[in-house]
PDBQT receptor file of N, H, CA, C and O in Angstrom, charges set to zero:
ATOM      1  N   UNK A   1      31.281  22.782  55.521  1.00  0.00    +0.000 N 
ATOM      2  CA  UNK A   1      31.970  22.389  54.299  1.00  0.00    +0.000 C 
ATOM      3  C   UNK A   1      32.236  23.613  53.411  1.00  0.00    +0.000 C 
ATOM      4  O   UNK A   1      33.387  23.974  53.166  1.00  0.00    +0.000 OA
ATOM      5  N   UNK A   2      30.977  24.348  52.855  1.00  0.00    +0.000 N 
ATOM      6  H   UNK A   2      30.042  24.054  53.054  1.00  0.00    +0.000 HD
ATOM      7  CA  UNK A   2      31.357  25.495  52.166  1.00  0.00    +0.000 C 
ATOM      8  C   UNK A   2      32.320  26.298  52.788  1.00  0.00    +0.000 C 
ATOM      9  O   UNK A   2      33.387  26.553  52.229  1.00  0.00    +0.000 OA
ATOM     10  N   UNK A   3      31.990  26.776  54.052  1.00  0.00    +0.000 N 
ATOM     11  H   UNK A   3      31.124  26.569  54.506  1.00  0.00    +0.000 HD
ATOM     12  CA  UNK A   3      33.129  27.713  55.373  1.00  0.00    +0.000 C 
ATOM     13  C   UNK A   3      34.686  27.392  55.125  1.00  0.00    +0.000 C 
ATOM     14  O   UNK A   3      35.623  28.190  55.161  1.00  0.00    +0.000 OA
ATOM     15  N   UNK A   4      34.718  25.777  54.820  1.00  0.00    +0.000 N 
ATOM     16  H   UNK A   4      33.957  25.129  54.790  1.00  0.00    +0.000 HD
ATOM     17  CA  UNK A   4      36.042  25.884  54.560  1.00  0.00    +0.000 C 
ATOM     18  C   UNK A   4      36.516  25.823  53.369  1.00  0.00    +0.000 C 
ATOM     19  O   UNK A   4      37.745  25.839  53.305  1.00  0.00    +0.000 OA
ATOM     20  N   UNK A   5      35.890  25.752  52.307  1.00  0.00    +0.000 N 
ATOM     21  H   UNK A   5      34.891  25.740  52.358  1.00  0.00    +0.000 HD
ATOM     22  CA  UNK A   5      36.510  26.028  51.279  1.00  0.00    +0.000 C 
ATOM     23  C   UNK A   5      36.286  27.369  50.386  1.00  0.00    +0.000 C 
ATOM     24  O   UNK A   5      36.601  27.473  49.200  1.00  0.00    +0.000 OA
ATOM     25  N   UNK A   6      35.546  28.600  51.364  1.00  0.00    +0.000 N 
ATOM     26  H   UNK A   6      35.290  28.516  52.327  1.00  0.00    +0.000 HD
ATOM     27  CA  UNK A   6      35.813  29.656  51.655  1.00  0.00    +0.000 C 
ATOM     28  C   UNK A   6      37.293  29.909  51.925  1.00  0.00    +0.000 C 
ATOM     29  O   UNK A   6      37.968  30.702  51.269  1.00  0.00    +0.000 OA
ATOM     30  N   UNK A   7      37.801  29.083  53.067  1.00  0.00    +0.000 N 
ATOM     31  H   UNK A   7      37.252  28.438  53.600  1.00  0.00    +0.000 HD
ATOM     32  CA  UNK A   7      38.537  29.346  53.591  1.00  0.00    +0.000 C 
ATOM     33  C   UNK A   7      40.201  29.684  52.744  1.00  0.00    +0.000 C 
ATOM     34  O   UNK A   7      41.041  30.577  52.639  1.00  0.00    +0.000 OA
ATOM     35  N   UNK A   8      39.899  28.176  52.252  1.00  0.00    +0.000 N 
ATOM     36  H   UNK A   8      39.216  27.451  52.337  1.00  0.00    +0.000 HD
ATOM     37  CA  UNK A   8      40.552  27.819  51.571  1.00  0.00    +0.000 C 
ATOM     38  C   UNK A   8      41.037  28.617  50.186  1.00  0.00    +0.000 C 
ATOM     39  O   UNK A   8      42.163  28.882  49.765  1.00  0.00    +0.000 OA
ATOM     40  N   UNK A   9      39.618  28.900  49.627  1.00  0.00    +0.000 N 
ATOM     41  H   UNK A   9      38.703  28.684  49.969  1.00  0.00    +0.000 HD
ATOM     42  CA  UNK A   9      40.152  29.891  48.530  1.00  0.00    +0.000 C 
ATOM     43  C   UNK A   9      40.739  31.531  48.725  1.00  0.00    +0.000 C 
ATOM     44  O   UNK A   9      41.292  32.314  47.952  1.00  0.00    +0.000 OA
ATOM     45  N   UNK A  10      40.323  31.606  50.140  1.00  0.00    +0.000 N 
ATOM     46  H   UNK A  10      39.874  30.970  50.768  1.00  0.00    +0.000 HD
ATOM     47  CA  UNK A  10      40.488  32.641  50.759  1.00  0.00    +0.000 C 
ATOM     48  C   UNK A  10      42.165  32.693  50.790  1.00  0.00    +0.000 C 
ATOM     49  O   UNK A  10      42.767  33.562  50.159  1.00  0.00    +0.000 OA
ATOM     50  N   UNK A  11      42.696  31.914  51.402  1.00  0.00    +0.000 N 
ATOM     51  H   UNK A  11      42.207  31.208  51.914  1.00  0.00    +0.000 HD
ATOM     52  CA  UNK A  11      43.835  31.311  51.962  1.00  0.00    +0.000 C 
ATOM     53  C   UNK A  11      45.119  31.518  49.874  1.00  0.00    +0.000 C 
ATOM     54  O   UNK A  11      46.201  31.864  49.400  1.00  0.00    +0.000 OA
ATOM     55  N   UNK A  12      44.504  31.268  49.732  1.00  0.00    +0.000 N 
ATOM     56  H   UNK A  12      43.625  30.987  50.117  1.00  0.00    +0.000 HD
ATOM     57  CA  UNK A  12      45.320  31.015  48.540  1.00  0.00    +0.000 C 
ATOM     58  C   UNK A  12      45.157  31.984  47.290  1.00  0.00    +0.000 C 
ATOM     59  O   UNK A  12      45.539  31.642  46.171  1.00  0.00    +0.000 OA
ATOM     60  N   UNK A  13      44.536  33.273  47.562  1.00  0.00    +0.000 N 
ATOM     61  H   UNK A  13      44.225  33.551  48.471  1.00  0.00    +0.000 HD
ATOM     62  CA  UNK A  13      43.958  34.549  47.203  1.00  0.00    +0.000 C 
ATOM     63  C   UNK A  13      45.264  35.427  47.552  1.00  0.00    +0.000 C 
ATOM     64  O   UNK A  13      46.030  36.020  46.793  1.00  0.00    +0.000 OA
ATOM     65  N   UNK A  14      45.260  35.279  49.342  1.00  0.00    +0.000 N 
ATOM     66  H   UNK A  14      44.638  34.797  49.959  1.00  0.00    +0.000 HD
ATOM     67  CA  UNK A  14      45.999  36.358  49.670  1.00  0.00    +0.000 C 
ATOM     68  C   UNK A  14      47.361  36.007  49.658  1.00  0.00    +0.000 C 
ATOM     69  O   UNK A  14      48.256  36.837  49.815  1.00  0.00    +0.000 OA
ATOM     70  N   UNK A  15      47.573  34.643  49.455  1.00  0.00    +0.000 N 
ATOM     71  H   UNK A  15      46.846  33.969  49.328  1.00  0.00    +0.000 HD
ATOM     72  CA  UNK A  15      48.689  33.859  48.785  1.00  0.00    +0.000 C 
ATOM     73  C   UNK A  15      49.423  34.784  47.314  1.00  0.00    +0.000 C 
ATOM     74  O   UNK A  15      50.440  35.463  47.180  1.00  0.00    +0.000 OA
ATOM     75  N   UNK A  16      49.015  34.635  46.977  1.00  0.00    +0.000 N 
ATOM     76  H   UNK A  16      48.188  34.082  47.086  1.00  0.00    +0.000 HD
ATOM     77  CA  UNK A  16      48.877  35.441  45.048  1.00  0.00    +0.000 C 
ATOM     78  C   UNK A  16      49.234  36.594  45.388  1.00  0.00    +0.000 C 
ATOM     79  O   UNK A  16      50.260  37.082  44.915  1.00  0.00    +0.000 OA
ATOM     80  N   UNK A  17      48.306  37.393  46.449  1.00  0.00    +0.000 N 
ATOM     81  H   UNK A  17      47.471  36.997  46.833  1.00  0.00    +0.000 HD
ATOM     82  CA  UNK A  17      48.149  38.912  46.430  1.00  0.00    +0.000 C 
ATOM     83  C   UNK A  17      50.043  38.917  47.182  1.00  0.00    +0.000 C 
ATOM     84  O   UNK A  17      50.876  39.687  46.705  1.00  0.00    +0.000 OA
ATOM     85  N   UNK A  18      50.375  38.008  48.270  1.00  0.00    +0.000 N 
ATOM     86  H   UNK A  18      49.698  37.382  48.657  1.00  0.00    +0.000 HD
ATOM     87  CA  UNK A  18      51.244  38.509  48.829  1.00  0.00    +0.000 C 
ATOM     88  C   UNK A  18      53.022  38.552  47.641  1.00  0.00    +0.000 C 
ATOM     89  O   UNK A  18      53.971  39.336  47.632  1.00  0.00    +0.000 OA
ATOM     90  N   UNK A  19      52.737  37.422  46.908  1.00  0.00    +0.000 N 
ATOM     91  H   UNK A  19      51.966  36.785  46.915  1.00  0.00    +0.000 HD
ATOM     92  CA  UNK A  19      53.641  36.921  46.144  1.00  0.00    +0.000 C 
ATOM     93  C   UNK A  19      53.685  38.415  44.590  1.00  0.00    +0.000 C 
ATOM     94  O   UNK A  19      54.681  38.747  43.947  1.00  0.00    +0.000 OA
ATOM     95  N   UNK A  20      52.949  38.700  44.519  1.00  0.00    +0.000 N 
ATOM     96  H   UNK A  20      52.140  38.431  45.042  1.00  0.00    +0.000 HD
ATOM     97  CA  UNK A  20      53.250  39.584  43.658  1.00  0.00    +0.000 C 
ATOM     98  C   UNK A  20      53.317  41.098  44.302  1.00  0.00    +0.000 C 
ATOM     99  O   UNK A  20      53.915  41.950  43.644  1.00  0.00    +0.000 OA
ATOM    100  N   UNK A  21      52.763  41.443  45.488  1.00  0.00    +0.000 N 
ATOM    101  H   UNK A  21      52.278  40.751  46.022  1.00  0.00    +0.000 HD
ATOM    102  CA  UNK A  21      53.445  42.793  46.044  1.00  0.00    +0.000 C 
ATOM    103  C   UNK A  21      54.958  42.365  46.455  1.00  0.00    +0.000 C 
ATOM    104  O   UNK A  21      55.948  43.080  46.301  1.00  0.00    +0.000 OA
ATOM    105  N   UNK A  22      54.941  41.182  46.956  1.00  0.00    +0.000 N 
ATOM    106  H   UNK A  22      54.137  40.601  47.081  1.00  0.00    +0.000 HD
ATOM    107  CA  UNK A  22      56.849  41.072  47.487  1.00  0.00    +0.000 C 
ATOM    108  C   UNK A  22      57.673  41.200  46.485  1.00  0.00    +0.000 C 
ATOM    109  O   UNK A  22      58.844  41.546  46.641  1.00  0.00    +0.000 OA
ATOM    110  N   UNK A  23      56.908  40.814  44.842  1.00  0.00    +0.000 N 
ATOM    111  H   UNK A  23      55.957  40.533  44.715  1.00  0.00    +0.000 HD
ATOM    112  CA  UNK A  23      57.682  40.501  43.624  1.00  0.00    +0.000 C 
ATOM    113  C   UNK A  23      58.193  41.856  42.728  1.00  0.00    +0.000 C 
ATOM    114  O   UNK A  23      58.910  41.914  41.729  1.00  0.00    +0.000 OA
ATOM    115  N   UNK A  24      57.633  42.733  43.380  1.00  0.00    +0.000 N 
ATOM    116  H   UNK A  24      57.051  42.686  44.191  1.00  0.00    +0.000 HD
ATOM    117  CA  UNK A  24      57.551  44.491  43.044  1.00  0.00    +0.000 C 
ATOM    118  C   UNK A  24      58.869  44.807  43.721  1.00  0.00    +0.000 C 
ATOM    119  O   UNK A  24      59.833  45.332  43.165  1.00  0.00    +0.000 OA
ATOM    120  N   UNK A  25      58.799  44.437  44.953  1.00  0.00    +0.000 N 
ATOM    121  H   UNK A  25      58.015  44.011  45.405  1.00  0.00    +0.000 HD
ATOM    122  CA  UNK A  25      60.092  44.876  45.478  1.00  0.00    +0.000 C 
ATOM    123  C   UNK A  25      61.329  45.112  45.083  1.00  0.00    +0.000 C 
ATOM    124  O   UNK A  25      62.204  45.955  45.282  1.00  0.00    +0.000 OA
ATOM    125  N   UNK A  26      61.060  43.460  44.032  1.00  0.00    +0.000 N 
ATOM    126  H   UNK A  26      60.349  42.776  43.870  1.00  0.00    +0.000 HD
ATOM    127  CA  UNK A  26      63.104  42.893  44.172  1.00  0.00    +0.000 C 
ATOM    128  C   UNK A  26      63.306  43.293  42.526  1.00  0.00    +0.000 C 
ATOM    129  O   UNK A  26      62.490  43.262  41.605  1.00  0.00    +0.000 OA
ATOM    130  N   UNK A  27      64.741  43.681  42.553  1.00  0.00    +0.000 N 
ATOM    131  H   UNK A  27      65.404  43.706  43.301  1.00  0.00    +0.000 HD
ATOM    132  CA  UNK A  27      64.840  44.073  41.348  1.00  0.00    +0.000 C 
ATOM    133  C   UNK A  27      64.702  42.865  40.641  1.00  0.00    +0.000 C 
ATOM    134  O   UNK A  27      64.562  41.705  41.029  1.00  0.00    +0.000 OA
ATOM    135  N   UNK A  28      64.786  43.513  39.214  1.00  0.00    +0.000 N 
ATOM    136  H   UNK A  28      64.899  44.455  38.898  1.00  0.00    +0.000 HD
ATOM    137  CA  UNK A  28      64.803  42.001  38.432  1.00  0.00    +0.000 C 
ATOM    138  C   UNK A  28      66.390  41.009  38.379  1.00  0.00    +0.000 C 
ATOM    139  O   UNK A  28      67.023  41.355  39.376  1.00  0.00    +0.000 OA
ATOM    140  N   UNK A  29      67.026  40.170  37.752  1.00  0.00    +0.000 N 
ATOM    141  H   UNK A  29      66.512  39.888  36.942  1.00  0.00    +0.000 HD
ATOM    142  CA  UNK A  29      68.396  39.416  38.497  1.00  0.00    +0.000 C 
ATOM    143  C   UNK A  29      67.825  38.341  39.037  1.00  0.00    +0.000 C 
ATOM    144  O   UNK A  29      66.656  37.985  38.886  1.00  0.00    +0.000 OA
ATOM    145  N   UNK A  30      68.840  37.716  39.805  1.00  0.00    +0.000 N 
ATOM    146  H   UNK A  30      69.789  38.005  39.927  1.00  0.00    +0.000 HD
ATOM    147  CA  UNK A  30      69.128  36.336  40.444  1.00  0.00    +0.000 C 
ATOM    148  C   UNK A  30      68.170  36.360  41.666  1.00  0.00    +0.000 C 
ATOM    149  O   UNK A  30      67.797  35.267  42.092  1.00  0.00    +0.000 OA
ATOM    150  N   UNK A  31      67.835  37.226  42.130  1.00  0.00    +0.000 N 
ATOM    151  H   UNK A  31      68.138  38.114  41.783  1.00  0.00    +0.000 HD
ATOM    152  CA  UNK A  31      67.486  37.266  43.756  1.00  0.00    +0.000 C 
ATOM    153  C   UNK A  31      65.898  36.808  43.162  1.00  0.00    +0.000 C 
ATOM    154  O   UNK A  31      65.207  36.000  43.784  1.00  0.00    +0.000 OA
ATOM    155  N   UNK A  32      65.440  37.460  41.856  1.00  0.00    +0.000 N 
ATOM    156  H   UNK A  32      66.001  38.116  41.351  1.00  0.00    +0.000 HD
ATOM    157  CA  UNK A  32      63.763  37.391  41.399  1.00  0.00    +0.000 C 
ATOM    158  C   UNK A  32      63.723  36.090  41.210  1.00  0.00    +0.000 C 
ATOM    159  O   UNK A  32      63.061  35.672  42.160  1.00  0.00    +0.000 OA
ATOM    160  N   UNK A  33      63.995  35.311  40.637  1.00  0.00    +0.000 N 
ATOM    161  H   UNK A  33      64.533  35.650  39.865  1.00  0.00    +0.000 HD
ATOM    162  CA  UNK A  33      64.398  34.148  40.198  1.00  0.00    +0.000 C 
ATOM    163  C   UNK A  33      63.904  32.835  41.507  1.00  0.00    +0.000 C 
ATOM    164  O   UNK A  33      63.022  31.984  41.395  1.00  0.00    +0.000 OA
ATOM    165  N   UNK A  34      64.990  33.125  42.883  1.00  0.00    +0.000 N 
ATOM    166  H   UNK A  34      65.707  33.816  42.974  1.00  0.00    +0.000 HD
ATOM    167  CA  UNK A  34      64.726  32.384  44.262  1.00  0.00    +0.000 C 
ATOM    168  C   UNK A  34      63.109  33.079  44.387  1.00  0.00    +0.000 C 
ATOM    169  O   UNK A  34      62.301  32.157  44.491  1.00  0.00    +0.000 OA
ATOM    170  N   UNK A  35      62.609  34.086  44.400  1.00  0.00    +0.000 N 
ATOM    171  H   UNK A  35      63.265  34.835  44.316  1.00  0.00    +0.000 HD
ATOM    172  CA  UNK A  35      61.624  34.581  45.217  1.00  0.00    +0.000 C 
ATOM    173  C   UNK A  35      60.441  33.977  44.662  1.00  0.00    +0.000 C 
ATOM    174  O   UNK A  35      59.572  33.449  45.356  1.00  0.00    +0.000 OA
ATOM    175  N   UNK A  36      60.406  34.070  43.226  1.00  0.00    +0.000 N 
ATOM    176  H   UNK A  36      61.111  34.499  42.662  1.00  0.00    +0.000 HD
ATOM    177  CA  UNK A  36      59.591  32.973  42.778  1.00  0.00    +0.000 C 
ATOM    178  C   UNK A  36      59.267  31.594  43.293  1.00  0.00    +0.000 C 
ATOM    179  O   UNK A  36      58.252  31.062  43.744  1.00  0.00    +0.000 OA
ATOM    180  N   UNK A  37      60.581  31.191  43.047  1.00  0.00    +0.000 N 
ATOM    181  H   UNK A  37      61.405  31.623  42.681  1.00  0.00    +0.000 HD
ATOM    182  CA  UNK A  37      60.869  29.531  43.148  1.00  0.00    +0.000 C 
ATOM    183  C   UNK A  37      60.091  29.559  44.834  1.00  0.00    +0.000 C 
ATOM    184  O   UNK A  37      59.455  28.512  44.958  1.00  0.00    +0.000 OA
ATOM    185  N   UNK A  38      60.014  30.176  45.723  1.00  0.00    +0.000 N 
ATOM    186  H   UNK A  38      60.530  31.026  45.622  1.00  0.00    +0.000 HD
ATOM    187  CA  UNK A  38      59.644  29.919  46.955  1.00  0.00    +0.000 C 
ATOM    188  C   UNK A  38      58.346  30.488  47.054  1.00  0.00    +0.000 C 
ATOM    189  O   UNK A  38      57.731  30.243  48.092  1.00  0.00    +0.000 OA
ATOM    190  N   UNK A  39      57.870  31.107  46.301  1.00  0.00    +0.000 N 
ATOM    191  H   UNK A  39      58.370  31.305  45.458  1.00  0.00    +0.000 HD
ATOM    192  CA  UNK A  39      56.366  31.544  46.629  1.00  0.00    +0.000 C 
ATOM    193  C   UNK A  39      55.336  30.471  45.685  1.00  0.00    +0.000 C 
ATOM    194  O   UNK A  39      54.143  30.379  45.974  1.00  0.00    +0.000 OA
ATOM    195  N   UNK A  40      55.957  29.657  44.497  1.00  0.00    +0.000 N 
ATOM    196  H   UNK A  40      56.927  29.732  44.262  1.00  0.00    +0.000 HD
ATOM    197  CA  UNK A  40      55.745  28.877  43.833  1.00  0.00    +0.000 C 
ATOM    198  C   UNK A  40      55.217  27.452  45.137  1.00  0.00    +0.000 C 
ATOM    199  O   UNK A  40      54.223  26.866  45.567  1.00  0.00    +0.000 OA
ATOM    200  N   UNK A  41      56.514  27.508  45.258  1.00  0.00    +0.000 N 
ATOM    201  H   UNK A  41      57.321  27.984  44.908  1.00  0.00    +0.000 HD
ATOM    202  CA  UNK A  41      56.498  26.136  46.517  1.00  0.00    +0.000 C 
ATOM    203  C   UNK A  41      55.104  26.475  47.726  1.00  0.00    +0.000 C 
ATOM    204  O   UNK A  41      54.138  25.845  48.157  1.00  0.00    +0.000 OA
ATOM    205  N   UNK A  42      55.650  27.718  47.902  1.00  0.00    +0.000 N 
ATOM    206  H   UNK A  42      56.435  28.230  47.553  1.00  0.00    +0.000 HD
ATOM    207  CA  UNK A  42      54.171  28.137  48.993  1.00  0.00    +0.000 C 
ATOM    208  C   UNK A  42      52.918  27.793  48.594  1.00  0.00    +0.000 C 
ATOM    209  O   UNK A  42      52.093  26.990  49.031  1.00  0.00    +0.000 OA
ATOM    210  N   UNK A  43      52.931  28.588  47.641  1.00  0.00    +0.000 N 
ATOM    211  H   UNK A  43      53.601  29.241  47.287  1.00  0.00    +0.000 HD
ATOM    212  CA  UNK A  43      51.071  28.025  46.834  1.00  0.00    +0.000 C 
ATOM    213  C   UNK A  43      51.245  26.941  46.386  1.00  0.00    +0.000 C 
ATOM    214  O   UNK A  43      50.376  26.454  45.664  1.00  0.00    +0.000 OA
ATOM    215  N   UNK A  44      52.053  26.459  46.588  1.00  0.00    +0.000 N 
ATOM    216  H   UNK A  44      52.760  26.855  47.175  1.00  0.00    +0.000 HD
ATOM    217  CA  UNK A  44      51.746  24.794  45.784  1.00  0.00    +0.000 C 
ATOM    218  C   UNK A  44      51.423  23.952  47.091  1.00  0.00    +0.000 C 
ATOM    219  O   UNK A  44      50.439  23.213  47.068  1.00  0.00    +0.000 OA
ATOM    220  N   UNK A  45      52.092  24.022  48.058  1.00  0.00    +0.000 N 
ATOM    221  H   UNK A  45      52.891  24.623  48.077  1.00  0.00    +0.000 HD
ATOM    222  CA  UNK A  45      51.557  23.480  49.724  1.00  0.00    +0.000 C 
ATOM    223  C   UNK A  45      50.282  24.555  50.003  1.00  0.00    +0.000 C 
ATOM    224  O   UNK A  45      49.632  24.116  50.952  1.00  0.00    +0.000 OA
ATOM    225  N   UNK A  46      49.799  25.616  49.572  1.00  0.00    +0.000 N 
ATOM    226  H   UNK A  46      50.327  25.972  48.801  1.00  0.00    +0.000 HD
ATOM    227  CA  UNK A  46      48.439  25.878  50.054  1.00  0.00    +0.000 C 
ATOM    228  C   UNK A  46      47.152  25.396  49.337  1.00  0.00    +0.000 C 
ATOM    229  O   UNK A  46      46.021  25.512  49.809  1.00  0.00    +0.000 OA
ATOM    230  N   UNK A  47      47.520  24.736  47.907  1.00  0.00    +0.000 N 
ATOM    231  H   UNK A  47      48.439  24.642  47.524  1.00  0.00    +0.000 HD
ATOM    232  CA  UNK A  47      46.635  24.378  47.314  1.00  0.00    +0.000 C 
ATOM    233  C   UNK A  47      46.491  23.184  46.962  1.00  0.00    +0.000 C 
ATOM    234  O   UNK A  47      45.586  22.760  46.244  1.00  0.00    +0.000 OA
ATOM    235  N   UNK A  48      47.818  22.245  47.688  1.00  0.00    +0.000 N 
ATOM    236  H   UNK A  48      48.553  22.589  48.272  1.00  0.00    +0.000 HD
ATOM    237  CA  UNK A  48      47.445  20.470  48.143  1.00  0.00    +0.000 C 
ATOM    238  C   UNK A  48      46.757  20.435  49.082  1.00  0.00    +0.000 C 
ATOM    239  O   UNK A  48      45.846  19.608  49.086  1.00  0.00    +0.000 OA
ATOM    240  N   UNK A  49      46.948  21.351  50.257  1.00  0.00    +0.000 N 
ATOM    241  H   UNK A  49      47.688  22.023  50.253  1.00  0.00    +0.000 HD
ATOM    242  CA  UNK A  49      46.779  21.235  51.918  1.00  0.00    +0.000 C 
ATOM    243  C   UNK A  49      45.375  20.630  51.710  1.00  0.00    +0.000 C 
ATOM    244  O   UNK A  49      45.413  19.639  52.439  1.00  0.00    +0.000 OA
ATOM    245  N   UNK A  50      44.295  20.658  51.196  1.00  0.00    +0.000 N 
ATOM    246  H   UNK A  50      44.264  21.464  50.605  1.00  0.00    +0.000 HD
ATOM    247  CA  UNK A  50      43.113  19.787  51.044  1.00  0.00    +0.000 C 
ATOM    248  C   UNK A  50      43.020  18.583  50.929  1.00  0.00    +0.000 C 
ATOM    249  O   UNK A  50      42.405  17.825  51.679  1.00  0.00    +0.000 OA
ATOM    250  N   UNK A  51      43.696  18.284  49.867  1.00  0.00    +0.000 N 
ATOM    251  H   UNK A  51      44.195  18.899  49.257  1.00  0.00    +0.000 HD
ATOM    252  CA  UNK A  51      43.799  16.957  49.338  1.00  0.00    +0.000 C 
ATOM    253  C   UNK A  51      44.712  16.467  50.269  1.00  0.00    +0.000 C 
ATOM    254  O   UNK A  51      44.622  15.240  50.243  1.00  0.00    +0.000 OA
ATOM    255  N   UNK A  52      45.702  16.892  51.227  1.00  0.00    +0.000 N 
ATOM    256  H   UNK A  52      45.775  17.890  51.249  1.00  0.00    +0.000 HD
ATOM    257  CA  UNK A  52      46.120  15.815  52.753  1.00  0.00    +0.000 C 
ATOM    258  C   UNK A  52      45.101  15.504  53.428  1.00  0.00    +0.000 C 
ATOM    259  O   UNK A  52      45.018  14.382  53.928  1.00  0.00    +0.000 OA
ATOM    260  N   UNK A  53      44.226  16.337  53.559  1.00  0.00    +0.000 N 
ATOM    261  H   UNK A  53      44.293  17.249  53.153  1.00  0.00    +0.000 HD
ATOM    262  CA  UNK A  53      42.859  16.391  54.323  1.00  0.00    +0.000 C 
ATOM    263  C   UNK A  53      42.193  15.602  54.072  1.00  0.00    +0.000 C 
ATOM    264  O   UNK A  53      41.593  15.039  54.988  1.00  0.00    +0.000 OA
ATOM    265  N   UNK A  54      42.019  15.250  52.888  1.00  0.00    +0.000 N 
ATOM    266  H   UNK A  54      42.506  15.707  52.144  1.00  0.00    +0.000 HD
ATOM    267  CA  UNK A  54      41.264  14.337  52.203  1.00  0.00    +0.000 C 
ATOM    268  C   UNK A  54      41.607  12.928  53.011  1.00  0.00    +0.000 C 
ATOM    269  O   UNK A  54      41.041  12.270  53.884  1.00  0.00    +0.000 OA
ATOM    270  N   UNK A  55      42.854  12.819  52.238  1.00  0.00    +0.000 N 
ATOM    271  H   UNK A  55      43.313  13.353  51.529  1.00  0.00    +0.000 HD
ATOM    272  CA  UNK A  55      43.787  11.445  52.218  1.00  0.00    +0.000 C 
ATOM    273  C   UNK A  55      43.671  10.512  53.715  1.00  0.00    +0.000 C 
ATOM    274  O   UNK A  55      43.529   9.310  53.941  1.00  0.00    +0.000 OA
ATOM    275  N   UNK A  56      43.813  11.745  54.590  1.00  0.00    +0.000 N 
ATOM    276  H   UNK A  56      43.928  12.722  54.406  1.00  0.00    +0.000 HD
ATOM    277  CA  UNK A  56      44.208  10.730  56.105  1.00  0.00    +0.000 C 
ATOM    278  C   UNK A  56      43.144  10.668  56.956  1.00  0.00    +0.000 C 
ATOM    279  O   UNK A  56      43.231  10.037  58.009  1.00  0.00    +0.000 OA
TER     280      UNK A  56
C-alpha cells in the first residue's frame, strides 16, 4: 500500500518536474498557452488515476 503511493507521488513529481523544464523551452505566445493546457490535462489523469483504482 505505502509502495504504491510512493509510487504514485513519485509519478506525479516527475510530472511537475517534466512540465516546467518543457515550459522553459517555448517562447512565451500562443504555442505556451496549448503546452500548458496539455500538461494540465496530464497531471490531472495522473492524479485521478487512484481514485479509478479505487472505484472499479
Amino acid at each position: 500500500m505505502i509502495e504504491s503511493v510512493r509510487e504514485w507521488v513519485l509519478s506525479v513529481i516527475i510530472l511537475v518536474a517534466a512540465a516546467a523544464f518543457f515550459e522553459g523551452f517555448f517562447p512565451p505566445g500562443g504555442m505556451d498557452r496549448y503546452l500548458k493546457y496539455i500538461f494540465a490535462l496530464i497531471l490531472l489523469s495522473a492524479v485521478l488515476s487512484p481514485v479509478t483504482l479505487l472505484l472499479t
